[in-house]
C-alpha positions in Angstrom: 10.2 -23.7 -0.3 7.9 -24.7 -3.6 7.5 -21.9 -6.0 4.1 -22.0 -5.4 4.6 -20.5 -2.3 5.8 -17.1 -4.0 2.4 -15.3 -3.5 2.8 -15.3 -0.1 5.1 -12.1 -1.3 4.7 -8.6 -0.5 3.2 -8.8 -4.2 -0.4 -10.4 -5.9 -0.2 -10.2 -9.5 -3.9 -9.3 -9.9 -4.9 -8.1 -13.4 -8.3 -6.2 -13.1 -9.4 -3.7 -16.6 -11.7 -1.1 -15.6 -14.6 -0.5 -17.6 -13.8 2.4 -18.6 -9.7 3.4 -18.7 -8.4 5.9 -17.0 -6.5 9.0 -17.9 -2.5 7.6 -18.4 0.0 10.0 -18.2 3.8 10.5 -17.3 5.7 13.3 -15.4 9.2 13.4 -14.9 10.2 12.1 -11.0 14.1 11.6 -9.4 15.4 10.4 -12.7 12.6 8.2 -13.6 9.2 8.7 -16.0 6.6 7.8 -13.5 3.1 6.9 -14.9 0.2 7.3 -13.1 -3.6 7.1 -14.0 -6.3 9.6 -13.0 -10.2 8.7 -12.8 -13.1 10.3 -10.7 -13.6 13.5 -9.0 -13.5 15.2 -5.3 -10.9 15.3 -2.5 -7.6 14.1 -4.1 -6.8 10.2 -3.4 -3.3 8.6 -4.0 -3.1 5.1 -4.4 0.2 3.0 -4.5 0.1 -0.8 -5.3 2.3 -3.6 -4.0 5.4 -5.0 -5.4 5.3 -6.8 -9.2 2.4 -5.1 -9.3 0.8 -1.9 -11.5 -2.0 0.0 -11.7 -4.8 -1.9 -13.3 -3.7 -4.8 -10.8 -5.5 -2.6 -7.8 -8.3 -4.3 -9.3 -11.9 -2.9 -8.6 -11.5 -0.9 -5.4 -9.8 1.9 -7.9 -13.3 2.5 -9.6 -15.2 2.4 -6.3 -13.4 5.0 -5.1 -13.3 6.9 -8.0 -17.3 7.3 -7.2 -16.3 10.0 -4.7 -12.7 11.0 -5.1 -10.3 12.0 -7.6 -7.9 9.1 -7.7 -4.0 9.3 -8.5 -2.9 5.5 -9.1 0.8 5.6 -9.2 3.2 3.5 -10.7 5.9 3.4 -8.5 9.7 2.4 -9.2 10.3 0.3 -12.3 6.7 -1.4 -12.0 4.2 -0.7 -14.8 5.0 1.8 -17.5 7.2 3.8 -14.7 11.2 3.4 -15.8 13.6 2.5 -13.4 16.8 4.2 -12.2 20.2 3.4 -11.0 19.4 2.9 -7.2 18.0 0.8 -5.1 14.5 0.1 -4.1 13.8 1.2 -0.2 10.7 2.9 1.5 12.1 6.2 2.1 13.2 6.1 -1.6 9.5 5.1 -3.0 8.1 8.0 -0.3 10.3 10.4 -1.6 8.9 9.1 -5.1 5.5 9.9 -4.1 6.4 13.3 -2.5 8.2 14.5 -5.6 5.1 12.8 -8.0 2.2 14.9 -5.7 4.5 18.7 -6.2 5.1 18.1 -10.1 1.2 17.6 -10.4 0.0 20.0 -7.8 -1.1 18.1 -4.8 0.0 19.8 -1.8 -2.2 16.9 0.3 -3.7 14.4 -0.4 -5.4 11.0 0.9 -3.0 8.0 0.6 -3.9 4.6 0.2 -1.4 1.6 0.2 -1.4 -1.8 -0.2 1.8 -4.2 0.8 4.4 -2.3 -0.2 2.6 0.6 -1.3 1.1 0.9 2.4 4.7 0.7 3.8 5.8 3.5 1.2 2.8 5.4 2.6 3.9 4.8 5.9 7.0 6.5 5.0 5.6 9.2 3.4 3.5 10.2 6.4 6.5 9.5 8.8 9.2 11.9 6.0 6.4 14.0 4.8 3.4 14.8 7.1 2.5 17.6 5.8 1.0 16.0 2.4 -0.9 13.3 3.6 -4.1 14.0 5.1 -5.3 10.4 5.8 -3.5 7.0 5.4 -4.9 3.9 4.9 -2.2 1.1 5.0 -3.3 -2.5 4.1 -1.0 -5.4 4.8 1.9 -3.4 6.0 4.2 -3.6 9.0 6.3 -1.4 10.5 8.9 -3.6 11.7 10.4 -6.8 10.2 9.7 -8.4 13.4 6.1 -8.6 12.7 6.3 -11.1 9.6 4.7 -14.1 10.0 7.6 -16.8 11.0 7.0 -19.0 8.0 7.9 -15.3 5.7 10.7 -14.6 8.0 12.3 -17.9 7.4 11.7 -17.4 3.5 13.3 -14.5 3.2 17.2 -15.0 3.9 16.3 -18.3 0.7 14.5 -16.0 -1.5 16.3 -15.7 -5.3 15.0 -14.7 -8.6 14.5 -18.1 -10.3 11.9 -19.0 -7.7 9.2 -16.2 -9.1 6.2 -17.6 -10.5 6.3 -17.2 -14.4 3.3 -15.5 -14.4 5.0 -12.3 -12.9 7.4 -12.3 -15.7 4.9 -12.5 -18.0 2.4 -10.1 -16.7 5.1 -7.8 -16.0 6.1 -7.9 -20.3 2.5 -6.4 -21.2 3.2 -2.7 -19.1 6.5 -2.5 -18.5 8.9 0.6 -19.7 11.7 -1.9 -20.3 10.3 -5.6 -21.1 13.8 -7.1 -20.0 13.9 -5.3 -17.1 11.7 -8.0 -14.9 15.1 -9.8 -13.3 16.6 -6.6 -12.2 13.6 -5.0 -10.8 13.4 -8.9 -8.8 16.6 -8.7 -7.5 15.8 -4.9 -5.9 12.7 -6.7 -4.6 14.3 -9.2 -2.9 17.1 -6.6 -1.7 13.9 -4.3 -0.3 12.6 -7.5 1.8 15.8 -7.7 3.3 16.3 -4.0 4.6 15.9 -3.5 8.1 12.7 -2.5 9.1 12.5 -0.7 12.8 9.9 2.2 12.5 8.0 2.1 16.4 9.7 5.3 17.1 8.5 6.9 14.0 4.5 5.5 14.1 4.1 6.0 17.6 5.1 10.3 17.0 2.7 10.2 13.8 -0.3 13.0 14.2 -1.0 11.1 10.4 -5.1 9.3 11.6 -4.4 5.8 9.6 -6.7 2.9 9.1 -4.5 -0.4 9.6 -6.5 -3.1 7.6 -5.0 -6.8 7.5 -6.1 -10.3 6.6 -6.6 -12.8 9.7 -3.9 -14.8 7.4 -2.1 -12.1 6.1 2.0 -11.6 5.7 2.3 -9.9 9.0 0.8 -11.3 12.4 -2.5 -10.1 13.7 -0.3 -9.4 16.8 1.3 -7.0 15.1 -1.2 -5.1 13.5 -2.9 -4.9 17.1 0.6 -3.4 18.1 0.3 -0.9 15.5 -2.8 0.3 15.7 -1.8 0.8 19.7 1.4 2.4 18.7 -1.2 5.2 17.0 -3.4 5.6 20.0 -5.9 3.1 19.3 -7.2 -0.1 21.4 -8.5 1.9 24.1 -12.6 0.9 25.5 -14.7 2.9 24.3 -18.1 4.7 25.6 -16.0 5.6 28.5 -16.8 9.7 28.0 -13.4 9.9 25.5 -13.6 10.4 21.9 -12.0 7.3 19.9 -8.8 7.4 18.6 -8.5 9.4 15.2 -6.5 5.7 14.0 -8.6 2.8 13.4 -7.9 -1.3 12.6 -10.0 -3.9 10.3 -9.6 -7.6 10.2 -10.7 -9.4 7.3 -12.3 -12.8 7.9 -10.5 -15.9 5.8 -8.1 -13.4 3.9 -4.4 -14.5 3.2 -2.0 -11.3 2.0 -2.4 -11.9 -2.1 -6.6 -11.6 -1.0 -7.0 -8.2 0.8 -6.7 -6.7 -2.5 -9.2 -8.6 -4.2 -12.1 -7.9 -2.0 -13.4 -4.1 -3.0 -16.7 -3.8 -2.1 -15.6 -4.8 2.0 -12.5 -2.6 1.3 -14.4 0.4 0.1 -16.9 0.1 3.0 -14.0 -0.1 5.6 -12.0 3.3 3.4 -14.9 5.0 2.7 -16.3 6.1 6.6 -12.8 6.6 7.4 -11.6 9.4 4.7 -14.8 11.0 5.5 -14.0 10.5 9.5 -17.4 9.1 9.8 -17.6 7.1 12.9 -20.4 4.5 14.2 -22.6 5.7 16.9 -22.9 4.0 20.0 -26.5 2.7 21.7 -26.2 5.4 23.8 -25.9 8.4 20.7 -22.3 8.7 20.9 -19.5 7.3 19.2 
């Protein structure tokens, strides 16, 4: 497969500046310096970004929701200005990250949102931690490996180092804690996209509500985002006398993976309603 066809990653190397920066600062987490940027005030918000990817590469959904919440943009495992440590890069292990990161700065809850590997990190971190997340919002994320697209799945087993696009490197060099340090944090990358992935068990017992947003081109198949949003009680008819599901699912129109990110103000109107559990009404005055 071309290099070019690297973005279709779990990883967009978007680089957005805010207007304004936000607070940087570090605290220490499982052997690493984790940074992490804080902007806006309200109900606490953590957001985790993809792989090769760091906190001004959330791009402009961070300010928007800084409008209304106190945002915690993390930078998670050897991405950004976050150092890396002698283990590997796994879910669990960037869940227990975030965990660790919300009791050193006093979050005992918070709002999560995730995109790419950031949403499947917040999947973990609802699934090993419930208790600290109050809402979840997980965009282009799957919960089993069997959901990739075929044309991923087939990629992965080929999937080395030298076939990055430069750009990653080179983007990486401006942040990073360690500006050699971009070949072994690929090589954990492409170790984390070949660890089983089996979590039905674990989303269908979740009490965590999550909105499941995906591109209708996106990394995982639309199949499978309908099976995850059923997995969390959702997909039922409505205006039928019962309440909707807490859970909720968003397609975007014409949206590969490396896109979903770069589309704030739909994102913001989709993540908005749902932190503050606002739901539409129906003709009839209900939801």
């Amino acid at each position: 497969m071309r290099r070019l066809a690297l973005p279709l990653l779990l990883a967009a190397a978007v680089v957005t500046a805010h207007a304004q920066p936000p607070a940087g600062a570090r605290v220490a987490v499982n052997g690493m310096q984790m940074y992490y940027e804080v902007s806006g005030a309200g109900d606490p918000l953590v957001v985790l970004h993809g792989a090769y990817m760091n906190a001004p590469a959330m791009g402009a959904i961070v300010p928007l929701l800084a409008k209304t919440h106190k945002v915690y943009v993390v930078e998670l495992q050897g991405h950004g200005r976050t150092t890396d440590v002698d283990r590997p890069i796994t879910y669990p292990n960037l869940a227990d990250d975030v965990a660790a990161f919300m009791d050193k700065v006093g979050l005992a809850r918070a709002d999560v949102f995730g995109y790419s590997m950031g949403a499947a990190a917040g999947l973990q971190l609802a699934i090993r931690h419930p208790a600290k997340v109050n809402r979840l919002v997980a965009a282009s994320v799957a919960y089993d490996a069997k959901g990739w697209q075929p044309a991923f799945a087939a990629f992965v087993p080929q999937m080395t180092a030298d076939m990055l696009p430069p750009m990653l490197e080179q983007e990486y060099r401006k942040l990073a804690a360690n500006p050699n340090g971009f070949r072994a944090l690929a090589q954990k990358l492409i170790a984390l996209e070949k660890e089983p992935m089996a979590w039905e068990a674990q989303v269908r017992a979740l009490k965590t509500p999550v909105l499941v947003i995906a591109g209708d081109a996106d990394v995982a198949t639309l199949e499978h985002s309908v099976a995850m949003f059923r997995l969390l009680g959702g997909g039922e008819m409505g205006d039928m006398g019962k309440p909707l599901a807490p859970s909720r699912l968003a397609i975007l129109p014409a949206t590969s993976h490396t896109a979903v990110i770069t589309q704030a103000p739909l994102l913001h109107a989709l993540i908005e309603p749902f932190l503050r559990n606002e739901t539409p009404k129906s003709m009839f005055g209900g939801e």
